[in-house]
PDB file of N, H, CA, C and O in Angstrom:
ATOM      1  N   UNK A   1     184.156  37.602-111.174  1.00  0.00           N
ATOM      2  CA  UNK A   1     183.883  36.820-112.368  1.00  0.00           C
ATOM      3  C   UNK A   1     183.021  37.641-113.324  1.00  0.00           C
ATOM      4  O   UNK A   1     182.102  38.308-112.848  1.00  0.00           O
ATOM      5  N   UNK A   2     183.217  37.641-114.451  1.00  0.00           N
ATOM      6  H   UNK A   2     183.963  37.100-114.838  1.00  0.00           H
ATOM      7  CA  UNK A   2     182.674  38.588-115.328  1.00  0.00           C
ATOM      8  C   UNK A   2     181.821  37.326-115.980  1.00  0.00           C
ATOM      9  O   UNK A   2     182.234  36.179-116.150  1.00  0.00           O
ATOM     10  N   UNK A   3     180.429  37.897-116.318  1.00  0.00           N
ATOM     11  H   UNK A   3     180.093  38.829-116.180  1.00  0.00           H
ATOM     12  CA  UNK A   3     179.465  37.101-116.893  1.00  0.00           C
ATOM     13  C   UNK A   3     179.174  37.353-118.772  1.00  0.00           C
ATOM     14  O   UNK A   3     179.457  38.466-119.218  1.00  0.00           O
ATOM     15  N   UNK A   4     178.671  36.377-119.655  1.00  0.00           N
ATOM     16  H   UNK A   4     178.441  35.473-119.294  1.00  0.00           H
ATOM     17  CA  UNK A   4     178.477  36.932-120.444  1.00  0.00           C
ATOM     18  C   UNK A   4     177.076  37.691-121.041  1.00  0.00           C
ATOM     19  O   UNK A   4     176.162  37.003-120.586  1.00  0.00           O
ATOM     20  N   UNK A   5     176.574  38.619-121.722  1.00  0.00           N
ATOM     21  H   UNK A   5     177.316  39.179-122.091  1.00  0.00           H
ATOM     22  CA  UNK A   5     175.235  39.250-121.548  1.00  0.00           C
ATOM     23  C   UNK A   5     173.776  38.262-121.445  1.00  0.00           C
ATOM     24  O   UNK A   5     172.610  38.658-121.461  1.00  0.00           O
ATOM     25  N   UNK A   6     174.226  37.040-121.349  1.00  0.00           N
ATOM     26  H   UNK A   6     175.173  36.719-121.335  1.00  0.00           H
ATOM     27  CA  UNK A   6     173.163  35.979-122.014  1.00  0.00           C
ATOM     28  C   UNK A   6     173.057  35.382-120.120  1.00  0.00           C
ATOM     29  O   UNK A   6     172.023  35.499-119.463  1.00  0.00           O
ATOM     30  N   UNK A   7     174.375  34.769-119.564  1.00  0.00           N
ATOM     31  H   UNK A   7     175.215  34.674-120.098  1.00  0.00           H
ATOM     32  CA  UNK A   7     173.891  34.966-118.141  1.00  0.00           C
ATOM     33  C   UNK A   7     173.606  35.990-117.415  1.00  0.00           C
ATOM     34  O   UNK A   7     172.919  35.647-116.453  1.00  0.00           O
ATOM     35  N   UNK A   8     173.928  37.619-117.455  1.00  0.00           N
ATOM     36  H   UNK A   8     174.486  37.898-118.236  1.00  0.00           H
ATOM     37  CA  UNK A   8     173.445  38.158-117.137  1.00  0.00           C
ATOM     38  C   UNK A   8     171.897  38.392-117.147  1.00  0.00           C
ATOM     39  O   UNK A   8     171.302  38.945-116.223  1.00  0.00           O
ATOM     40  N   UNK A   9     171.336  37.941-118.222  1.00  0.00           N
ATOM     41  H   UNK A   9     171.820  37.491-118.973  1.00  0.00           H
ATOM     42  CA  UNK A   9     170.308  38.363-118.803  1.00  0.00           C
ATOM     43  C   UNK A   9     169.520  37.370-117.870  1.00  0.00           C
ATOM     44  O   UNK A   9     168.606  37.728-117.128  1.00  0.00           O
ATOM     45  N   UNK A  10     169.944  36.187-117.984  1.00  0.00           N
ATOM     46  H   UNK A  10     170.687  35.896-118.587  1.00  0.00           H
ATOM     47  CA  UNK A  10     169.225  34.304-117.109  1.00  0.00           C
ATOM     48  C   UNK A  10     169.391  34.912-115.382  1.00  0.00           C
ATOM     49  O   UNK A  10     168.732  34.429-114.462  1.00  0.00           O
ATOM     50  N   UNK A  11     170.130  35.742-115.252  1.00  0.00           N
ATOM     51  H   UNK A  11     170.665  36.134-115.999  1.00  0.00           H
ATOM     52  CA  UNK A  11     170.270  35.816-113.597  1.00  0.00           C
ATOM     53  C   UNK A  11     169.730  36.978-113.077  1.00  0.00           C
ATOM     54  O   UNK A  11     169.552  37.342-111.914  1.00  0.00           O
ATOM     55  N   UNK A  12     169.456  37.597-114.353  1.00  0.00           N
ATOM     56  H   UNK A  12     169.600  37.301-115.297  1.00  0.00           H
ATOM     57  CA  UNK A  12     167.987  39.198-113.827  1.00  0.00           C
ATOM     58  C   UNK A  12     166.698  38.419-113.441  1.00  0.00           C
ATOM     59  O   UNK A  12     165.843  38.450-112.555  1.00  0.00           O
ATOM     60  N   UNK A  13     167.031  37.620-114.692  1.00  0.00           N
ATOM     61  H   UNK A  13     167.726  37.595-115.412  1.00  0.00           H
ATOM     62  CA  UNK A  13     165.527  37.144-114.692  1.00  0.00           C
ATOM     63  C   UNK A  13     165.002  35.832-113.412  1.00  0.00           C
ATOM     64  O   UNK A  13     163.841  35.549-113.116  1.00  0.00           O
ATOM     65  N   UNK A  14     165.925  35.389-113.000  1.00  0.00           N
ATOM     66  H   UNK A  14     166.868  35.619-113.240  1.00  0.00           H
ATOM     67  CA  UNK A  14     165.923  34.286-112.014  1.00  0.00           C
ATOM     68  C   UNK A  14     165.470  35.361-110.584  1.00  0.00           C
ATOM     69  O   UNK A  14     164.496  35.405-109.832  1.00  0.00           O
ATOM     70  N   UNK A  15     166.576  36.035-110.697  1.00  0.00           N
ATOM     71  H   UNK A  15     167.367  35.999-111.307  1.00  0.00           H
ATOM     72  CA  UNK A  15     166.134  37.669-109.276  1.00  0.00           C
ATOM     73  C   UNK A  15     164.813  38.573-109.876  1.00  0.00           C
ATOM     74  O   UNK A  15     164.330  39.152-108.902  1.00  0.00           O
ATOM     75  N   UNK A  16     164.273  38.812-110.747  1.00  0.00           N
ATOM     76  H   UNK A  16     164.665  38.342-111.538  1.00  0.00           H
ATOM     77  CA  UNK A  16     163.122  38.718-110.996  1.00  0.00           C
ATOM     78  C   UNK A  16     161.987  38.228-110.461  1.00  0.00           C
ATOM     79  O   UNK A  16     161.140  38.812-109.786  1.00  0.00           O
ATOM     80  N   UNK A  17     162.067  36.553-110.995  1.00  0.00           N
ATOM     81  H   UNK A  17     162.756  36.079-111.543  1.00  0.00           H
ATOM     82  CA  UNK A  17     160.922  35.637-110.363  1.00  0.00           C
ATOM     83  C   UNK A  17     161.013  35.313-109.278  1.00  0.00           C
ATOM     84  O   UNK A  17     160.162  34.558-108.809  1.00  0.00           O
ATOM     85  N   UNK A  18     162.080  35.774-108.509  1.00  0.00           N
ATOM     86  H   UNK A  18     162.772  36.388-108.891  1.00  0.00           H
ATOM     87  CA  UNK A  18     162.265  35.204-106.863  1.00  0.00           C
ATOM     88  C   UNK A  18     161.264  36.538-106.442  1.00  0.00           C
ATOM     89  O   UNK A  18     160.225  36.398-105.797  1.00  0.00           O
ATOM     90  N   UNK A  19     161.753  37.784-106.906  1.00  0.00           N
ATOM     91  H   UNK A  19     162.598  37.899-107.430  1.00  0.00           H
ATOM     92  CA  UNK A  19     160.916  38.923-106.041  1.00  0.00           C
ATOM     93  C   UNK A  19     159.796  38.953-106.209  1.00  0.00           C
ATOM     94  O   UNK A  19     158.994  39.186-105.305  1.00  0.00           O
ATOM     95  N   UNK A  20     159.420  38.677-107.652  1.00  0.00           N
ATOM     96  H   UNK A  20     160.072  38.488-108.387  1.00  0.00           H
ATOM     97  CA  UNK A  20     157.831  38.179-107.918  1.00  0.00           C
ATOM     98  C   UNK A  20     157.081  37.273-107.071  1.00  0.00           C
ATOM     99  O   UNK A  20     155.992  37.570-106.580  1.00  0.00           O
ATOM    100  N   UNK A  21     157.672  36.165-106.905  1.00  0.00           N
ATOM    101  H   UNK A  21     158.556  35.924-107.304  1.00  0.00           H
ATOM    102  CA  UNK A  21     156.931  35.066-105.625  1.00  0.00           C
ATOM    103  C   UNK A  21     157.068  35.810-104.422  1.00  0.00           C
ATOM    104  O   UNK A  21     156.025  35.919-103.777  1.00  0.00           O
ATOM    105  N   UNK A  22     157.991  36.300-103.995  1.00  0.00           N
ATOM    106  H   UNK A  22     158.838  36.212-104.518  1.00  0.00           H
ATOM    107  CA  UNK A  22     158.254  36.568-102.855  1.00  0.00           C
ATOM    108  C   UNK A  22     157.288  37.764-102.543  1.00  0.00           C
ATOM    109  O   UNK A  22     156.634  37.686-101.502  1.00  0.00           O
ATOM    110  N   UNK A  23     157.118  39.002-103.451  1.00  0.00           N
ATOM    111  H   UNK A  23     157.649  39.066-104.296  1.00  0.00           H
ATOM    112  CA  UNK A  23     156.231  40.290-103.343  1.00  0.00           C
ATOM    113  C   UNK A  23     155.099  40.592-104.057  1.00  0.00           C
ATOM    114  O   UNK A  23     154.179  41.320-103.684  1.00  0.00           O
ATOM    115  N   UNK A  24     155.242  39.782-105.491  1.00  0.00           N
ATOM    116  H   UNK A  24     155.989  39.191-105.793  1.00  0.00           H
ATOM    117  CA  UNK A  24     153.823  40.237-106.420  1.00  0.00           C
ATOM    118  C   UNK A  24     154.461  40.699-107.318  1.00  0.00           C
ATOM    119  O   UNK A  24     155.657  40.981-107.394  1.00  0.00           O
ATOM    120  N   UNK A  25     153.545  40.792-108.109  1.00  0.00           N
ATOM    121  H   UNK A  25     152.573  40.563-108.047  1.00  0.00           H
ATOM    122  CA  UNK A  25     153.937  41.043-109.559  1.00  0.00           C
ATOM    123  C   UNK A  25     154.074  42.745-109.732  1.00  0.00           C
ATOM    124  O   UNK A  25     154.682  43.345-110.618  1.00  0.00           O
ATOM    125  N   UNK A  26     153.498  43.170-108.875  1.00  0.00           N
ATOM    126  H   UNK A  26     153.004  42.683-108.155  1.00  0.00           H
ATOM    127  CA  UNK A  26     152.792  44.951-108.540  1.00  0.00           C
ATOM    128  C   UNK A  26     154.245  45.659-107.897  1.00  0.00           C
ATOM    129  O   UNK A  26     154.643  46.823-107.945  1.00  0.00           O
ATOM    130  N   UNK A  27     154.753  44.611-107.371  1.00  0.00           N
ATOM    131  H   UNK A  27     154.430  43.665-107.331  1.00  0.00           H
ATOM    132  CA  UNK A  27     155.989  45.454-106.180  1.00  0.00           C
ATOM    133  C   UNK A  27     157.441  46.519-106.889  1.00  0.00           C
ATOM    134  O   UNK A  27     157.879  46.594-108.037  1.00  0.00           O
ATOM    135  N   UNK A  28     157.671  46.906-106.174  1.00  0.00           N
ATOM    136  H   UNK A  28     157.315  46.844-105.241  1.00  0.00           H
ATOM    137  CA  UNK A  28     158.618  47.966-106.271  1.00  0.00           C
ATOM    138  C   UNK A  28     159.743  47.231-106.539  1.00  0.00           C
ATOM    139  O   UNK A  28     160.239  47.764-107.532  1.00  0.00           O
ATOM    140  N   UNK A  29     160.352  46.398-106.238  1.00  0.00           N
ATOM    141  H   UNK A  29     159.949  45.965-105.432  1.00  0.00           H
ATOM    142  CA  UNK A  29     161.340  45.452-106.150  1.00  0.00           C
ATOM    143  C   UNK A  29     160.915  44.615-107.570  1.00  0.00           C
ATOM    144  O   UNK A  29     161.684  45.119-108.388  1.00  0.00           O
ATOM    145  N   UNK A  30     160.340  43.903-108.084  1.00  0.00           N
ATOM    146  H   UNK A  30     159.715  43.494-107.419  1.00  0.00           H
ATOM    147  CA  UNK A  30     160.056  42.678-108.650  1.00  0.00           C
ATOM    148  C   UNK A  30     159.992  44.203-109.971  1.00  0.00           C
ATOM    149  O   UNK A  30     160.576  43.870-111.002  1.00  0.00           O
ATOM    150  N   UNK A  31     159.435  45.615-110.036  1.00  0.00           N
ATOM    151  H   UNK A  31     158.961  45.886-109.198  1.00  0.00           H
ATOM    152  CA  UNK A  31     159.437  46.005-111.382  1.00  0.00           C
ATOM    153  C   UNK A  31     161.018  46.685-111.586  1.00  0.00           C
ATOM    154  O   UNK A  31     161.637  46.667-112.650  1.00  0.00           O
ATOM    155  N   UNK A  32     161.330  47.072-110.755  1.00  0.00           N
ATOM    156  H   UNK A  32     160.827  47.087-109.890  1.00  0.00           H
ATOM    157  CA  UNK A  32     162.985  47.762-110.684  1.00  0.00           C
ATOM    158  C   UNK A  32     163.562  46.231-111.313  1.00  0.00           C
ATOM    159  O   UNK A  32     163.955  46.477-112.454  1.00  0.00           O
ATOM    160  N   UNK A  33     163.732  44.982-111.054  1.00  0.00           N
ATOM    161  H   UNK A  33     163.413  44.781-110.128  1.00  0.00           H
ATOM    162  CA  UNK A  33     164.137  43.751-111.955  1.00  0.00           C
ATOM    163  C   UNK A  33     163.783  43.579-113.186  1.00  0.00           C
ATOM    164  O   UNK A  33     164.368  42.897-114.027  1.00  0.00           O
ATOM    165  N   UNK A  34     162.521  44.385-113.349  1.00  0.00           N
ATOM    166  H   UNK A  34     162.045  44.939-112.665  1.00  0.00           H
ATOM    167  CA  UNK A  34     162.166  44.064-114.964  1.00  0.00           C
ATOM    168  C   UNK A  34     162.639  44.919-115.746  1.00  0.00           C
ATOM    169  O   UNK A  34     162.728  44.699-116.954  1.00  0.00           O
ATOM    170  N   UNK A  35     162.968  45.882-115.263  1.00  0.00           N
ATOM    171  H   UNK A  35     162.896  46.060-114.282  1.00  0.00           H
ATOM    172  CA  UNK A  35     163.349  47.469-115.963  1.00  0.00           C
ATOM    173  C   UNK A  35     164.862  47.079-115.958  1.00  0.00           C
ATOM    174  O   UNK A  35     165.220  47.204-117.129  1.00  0.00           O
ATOM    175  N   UNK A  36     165.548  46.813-115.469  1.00  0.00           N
ATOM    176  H   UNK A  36     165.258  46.712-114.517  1.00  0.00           H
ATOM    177  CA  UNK A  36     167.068  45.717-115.154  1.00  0.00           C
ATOM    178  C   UNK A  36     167.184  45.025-116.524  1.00  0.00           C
ATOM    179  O   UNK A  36     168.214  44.952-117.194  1.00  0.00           O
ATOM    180  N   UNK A  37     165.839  44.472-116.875  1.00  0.00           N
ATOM    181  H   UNK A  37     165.003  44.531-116.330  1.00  0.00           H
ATOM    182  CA  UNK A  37     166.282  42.729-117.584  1.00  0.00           C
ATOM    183  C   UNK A  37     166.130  43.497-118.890  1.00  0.00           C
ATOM    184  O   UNK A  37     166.934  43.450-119.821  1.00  0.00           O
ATOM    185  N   UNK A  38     164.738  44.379-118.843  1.00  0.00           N
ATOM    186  H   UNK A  38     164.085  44.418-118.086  1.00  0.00           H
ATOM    187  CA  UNK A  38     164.345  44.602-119.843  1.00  0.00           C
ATOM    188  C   UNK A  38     165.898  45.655-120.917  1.00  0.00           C
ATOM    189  O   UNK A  38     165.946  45.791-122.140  1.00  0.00           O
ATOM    190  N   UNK A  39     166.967  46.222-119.819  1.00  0.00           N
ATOM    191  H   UNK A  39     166.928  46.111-118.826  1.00  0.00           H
ATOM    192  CA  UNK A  39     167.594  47.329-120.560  1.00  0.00           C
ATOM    193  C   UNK A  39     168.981  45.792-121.050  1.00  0.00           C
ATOM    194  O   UNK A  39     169.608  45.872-122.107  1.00  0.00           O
ATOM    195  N   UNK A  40     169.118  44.988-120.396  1.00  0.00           N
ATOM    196  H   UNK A  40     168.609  44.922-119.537  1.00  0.00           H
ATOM    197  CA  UNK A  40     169.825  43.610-120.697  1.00  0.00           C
ATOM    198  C   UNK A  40     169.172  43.235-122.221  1.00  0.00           C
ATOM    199  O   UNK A  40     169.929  43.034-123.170  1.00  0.00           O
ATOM    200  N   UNK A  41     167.707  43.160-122.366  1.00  0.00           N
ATOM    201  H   UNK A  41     167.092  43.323-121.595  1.00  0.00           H
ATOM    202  CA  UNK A  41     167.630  42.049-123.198  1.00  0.00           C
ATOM    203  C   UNK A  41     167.638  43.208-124.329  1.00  0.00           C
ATOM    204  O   UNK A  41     167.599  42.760-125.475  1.00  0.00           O
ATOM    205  N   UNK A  42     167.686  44.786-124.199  1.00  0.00           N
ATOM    206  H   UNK A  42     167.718  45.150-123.268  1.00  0.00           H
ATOM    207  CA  UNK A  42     167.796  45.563-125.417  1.00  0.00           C
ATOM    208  C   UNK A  42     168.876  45.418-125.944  1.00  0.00           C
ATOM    209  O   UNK A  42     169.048  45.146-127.132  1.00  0.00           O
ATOM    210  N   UNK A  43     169.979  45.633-124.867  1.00  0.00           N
ATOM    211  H   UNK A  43     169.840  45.854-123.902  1.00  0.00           H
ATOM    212  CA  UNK A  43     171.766  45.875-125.293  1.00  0.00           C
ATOM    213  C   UNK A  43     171.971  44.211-125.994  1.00  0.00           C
ATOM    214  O   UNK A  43     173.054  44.113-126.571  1.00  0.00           O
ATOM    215  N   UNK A  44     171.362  43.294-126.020  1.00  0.00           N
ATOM    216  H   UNK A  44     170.482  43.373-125.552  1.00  0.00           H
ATOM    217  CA  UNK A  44     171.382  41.737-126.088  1.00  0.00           C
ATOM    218  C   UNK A  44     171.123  42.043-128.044  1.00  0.00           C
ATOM    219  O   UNK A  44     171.907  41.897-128.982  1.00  0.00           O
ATOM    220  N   UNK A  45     169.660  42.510-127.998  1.00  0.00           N
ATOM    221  H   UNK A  45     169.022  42.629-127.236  1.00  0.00           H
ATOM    222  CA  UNK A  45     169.377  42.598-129.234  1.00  0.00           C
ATOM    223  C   UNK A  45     170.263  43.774-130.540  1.00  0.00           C
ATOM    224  O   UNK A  45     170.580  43.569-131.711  1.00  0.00           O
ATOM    225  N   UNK A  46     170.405  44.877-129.723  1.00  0.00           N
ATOM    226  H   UNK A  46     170.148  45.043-128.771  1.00  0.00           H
ATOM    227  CA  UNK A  46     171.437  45.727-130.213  1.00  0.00           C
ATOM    228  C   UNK A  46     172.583  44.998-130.554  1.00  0.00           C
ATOM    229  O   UNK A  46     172.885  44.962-131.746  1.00  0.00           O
ATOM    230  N   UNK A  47     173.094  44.567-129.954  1.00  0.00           N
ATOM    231  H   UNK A  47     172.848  44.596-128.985  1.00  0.00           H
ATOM    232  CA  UNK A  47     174.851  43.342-130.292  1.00  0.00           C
ATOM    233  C   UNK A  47     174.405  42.289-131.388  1.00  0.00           C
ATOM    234  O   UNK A  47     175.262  41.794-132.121  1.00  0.00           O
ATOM    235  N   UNK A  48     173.184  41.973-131.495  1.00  0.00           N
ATOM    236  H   UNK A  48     172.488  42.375-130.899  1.00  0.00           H
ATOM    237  CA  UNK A  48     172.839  41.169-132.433  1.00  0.00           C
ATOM    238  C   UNK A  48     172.531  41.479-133.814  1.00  0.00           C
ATOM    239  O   UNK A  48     172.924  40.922-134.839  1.00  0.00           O
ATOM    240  N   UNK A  49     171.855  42.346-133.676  1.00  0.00           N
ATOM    241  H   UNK A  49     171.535  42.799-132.844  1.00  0.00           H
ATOM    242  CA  UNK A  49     171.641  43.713-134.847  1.00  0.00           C
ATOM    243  C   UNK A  49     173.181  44.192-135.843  1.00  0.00           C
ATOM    244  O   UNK A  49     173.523  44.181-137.025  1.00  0.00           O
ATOM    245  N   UNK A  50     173.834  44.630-134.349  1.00  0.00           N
ATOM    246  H   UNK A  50     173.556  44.639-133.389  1.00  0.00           H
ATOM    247  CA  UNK A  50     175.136  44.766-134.823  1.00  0.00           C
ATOM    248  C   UNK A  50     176.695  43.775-135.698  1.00  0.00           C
ATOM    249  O   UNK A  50     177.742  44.017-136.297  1.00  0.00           O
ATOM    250  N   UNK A  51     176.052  42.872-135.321  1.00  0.00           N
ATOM    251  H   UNK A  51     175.201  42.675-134.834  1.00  0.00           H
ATOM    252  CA  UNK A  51     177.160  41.460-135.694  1.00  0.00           C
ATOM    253  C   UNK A  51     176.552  40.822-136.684  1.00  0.00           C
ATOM    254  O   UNK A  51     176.855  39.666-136.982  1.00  0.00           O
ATOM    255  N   UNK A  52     175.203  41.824-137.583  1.00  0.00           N
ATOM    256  H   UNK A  52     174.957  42.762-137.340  1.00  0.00           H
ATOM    257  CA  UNK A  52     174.703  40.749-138.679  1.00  0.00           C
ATOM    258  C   UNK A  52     174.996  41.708-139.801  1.00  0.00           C
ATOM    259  O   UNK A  52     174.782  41.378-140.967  1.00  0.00           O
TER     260      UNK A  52
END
């Protein structure tokens, strides 16, 4: 199933806050998710940039 960048973006961030509760905010896991969401929510804003 192919997602569109907006659930992708809701389901980094959901696997995000799970590794966060689960490890800390500090962990290896929970920042590799943010670095994930964070390159999502650029390409998000780039497409938006682009379509105006």
């Amino acid at each position: 199933m192919d997602y569109t960048l907006e659930e992708k973006i809701e389901l980094m961030r959901e696997e995000m806050m799970s590794a966060a509760i689960k490890n800390g905010l500090k962990d290896d896991e929970t920042l590799g998710f943010s670095r994930k969401l964070d390159c999502l929510i650029n390409q998000y804003e780039e497409q938006k940039e682009n379509t105006q």
